[in-house]
C-alpha atoms as one frame of an Amber mdcrd trajectory, in Angstrom:
protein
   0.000   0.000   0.000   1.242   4.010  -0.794   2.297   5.670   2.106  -0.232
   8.422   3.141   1.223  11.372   1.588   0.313  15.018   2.833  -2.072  17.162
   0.052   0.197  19.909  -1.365  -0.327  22.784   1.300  -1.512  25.467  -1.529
  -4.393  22.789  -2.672  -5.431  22.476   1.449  -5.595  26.284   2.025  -7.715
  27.367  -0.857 -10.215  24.193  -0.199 -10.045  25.409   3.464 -10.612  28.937
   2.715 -13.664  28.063   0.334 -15.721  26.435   3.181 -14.345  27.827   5.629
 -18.262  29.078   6.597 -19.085  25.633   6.037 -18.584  23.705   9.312 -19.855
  19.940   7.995 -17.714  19.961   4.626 -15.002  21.197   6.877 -15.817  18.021
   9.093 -15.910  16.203   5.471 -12.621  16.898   4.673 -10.937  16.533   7.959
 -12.563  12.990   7.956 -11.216  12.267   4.929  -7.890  13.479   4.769  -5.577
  14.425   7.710  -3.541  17.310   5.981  -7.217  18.704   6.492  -7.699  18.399
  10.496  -5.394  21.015  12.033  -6.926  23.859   9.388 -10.402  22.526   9.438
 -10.335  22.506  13.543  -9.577  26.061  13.367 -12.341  27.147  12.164 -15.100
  24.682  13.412 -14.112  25.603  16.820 -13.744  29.430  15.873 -16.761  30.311
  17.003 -18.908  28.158  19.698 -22.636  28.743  20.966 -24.176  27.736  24.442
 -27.741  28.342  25.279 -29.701  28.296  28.484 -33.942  27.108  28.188 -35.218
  29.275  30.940 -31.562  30.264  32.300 -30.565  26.468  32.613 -28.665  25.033
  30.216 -30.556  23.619  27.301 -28.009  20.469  26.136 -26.165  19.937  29.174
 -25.000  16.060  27.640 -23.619  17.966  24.463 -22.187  21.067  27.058 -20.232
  18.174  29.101 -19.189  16.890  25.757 -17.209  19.774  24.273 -15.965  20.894
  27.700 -14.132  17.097  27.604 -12.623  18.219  24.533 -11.584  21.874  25.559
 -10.225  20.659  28.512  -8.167  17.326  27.341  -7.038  19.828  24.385  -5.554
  23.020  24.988  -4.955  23.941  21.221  -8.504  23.289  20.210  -9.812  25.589
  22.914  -7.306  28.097  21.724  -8.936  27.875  18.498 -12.266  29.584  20.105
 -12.501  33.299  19.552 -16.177  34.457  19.720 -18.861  32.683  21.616 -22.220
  33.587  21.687 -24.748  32.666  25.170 -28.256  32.126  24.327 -30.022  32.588
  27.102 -34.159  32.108  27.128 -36.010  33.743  30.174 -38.102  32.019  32.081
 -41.602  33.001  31.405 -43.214  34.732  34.247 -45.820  31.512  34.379 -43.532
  29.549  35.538 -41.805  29.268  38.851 -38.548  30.342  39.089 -35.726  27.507
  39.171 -33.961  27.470  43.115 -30.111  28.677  42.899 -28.674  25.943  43.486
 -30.361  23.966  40.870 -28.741  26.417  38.448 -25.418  26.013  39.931 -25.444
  22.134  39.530 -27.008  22.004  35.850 -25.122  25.019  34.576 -21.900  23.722
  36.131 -20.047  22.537  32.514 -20.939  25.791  30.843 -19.233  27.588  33.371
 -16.165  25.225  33.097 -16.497  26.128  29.385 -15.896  29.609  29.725 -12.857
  29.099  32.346 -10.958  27.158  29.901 -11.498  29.420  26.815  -9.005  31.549
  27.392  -8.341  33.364  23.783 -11.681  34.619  23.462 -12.083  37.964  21.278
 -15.558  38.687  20.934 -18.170  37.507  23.493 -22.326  37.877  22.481 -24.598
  37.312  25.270 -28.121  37.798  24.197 -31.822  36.856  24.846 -32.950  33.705
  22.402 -36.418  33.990  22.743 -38.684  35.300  19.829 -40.487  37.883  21.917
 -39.772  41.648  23.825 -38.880  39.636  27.087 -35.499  40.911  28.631 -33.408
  38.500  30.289 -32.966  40.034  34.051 -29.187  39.952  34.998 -29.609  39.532
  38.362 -32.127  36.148  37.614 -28.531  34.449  36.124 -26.853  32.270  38.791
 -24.146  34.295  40.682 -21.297  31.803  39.601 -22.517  31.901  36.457 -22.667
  35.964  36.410 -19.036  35.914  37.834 -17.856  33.167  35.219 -19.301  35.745
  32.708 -17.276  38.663  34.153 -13.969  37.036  34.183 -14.644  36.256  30.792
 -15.371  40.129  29.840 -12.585  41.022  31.705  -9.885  38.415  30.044  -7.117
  40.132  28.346  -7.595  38.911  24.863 -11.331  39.811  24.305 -11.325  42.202
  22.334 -15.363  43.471  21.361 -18.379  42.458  23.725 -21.850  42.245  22.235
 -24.737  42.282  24.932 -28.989  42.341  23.805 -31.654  42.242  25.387 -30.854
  42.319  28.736 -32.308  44.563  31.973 -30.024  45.716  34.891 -30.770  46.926
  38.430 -29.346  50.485  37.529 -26.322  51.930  36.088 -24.051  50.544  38.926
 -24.848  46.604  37.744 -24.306  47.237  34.229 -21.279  48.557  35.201 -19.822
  46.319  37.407 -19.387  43.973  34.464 -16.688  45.802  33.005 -14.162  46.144
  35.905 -11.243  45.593  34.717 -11.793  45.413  31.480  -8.888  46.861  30.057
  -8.571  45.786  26.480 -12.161  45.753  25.420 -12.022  48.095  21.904 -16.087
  47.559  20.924 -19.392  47.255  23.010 -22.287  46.892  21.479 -25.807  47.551
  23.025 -28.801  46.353  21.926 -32.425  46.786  23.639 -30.690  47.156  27.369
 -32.735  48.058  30.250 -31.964  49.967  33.250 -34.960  49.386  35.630 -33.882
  51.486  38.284 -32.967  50.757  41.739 -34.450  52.496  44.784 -31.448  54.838
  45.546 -31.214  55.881  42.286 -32.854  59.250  42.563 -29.519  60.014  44.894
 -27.096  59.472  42.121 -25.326  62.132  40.229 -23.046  61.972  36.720 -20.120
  62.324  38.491 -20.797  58.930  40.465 -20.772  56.642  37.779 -18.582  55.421
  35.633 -18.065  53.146  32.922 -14.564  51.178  32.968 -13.324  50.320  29.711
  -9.859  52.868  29.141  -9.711  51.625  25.733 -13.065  51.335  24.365 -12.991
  52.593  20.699 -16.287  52.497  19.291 -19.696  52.060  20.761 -23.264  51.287
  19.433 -26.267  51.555  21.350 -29.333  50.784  19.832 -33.043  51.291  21.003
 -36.706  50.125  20.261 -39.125  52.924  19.668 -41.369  50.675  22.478 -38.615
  51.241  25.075 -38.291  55.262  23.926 -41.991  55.685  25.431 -42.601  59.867
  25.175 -45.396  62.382  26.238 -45.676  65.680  26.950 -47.440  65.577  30.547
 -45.012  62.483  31.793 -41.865  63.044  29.509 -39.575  60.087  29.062 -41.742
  57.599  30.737 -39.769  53.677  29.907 -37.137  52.858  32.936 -34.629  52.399
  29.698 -34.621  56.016  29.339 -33.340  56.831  32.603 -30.270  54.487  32.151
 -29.557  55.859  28.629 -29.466  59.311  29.953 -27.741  58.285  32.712 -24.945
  57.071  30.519 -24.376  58.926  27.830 -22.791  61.688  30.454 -20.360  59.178
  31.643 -19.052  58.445  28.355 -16.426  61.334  29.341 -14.370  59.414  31.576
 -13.705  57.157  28.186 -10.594  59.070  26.919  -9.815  56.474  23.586 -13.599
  56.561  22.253 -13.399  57.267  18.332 -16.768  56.278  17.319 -20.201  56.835
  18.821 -23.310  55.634  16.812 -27.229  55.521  18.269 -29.557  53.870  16.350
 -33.706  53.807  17.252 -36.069  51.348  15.250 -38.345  53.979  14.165 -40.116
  57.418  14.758 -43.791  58.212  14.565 -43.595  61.812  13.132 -41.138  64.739
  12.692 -42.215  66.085  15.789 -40.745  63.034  17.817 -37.398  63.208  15.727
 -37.491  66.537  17.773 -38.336  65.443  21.190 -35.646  62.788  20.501 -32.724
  65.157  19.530 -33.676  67.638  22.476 -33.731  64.715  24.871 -30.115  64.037
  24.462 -28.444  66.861  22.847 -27.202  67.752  26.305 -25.730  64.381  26.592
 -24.288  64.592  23.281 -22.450  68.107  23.947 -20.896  66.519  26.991 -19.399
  63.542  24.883 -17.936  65.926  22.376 -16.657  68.564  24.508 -15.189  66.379
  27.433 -13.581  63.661  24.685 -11.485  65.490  22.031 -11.020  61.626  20.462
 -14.152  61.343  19.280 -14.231  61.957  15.542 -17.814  60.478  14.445 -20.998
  60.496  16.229 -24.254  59.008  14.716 -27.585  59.177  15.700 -30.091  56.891
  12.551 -33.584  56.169  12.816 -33.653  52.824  10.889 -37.329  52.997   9.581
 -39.050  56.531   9.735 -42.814  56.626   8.840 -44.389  60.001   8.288
């Protein structure tokens, strides 16, 4: 019988690079050639997903699974770069699962994310089809802290969070100490229900720890942007996005600032909208000579 002779490299990294979005030719090839395995691994374990069914997670056979093979192989975990948590409220129906029932079935996802250790981009987001946001402070508390280690690793590099609702500023916030070499956040649908003291809180008390943040998106649901005349900004979410836009001039290396809000009923609320934060806006630009763009879109405006 031939030996088994290695596929010319050139032939291996153009077949590689042409499905390299396509995880089960990828697993194709690797099975049937081994020149294949080390470049195909790279990018099936580029990116890996976990997901919680009403913040427990959903697999936890297939979880214990691929933390066996992170663990008993450090160069395939150092393959990982973005990972995305699915997380699925628990609808307000049901009864709320004890803490230490979370603790025991989430235990290998949090194993997961201590042995990923060259992480760059982290999504956590709600995976349910509806306007539910997925309360922070309803997570476990090892698997919150898992999470902030994570944020706060040196490698990660951008941080993606939707759909989720914070006690206040000060929770949202807590997630970044430390976090020295996040470049991007993006925000998508946060709430910040506020929390009992928060009448007693001025700008100068809070804020938000990330020294080398570049660029940041924030991006709001007309439903969450609630306005009248008599009440003015009535939706909890508008008191945390006021709240932080002022902070945003303790962040010396921001370049890039862009707002974006589903849609507007009328010119007149394009109006309110502008006069609501133009304040804020002022403050960013005159307290951070960095910045160089700001945006503020309304993605679908109906007359």
């Amino acid at each position: 019988m031939a030996p088994f002779n290695s596929l010319p490299a050139e032939l291996v990294h153009a077949i590689i690079y042409e499905f390299r979005h396509d995880r089960e030719s990828l697993k194709s090839f690797a099975s049937a050639h081994r020149s294949f395995v080390p470049f195909a691994q790279n990018h099936i374990f580029s990116t890996v997903r976990l997901s919680f069914g009403h913040l427990i997670c959903s697999d936890r056979s297939r979880c214990t699974q691929l933390l066996d093979i992170l663990s008993s192989s450090p160069r395939i975990a150092s393959f990982v770069r973005n990972l995305h948590i699915c997380i699925v409220p628990t609808p307000f129906w049901l009864p709320n699962t004890l803490p230490n029932e979370l603790s025991r079935e989430n235990s290998p996802l949090i194993h997961i994310l201590r042995v990923l250790s060259s992480l760059r981009h982290i999504r956590v987001f709600q995976g349910a089809g509806n306007g539910w946001s997925v309360r922070w402070g309803d997570i476990s508390p090892d698997l919150q802290a898992a999470m902030r280690t994570s944020f706060t690793s040196s490698s990660i590099r951008s941080i993606t969070l939707e759909r989720l609702a914070f006690r206040g500023f000060e929770e949202f916030s807590f997630l970044f100490i430390h976090a020295q070499t996040v470049e991007e956040l993006s925000l998508t649908g946060i709430r910040f229900v506020p929390s009992s003291d928060s009448s007693s809180l001025r700008y100068h008390d809070l804020k938000l720890r990330l020294p080398n943040l570049r660029n940041l998106s924030m991006r709001f649901y007309r439903r969450d942007l609630a306005f009248t005349k008599d009440r003015g900004w009535e939706s909890p979410d508008i008191l945390g996005f006021v709240l932080f836009l002022p902070s945003l001039v303790y962040l010396d290396s921001l370049r890039r600032l862009s707002i974006f809000v589903d849609h507007l009923e009328d010119c007149a609320s394009i109006r309110e909208y502008l006069g609501a934060f133009g304040n804020s806006i002022a403050a960013v630009t005159m307290n951070n000579s960095c910045v160089n763009s700001i945006t503020i879109a309304v993605e679908k405006f109906r007359y």
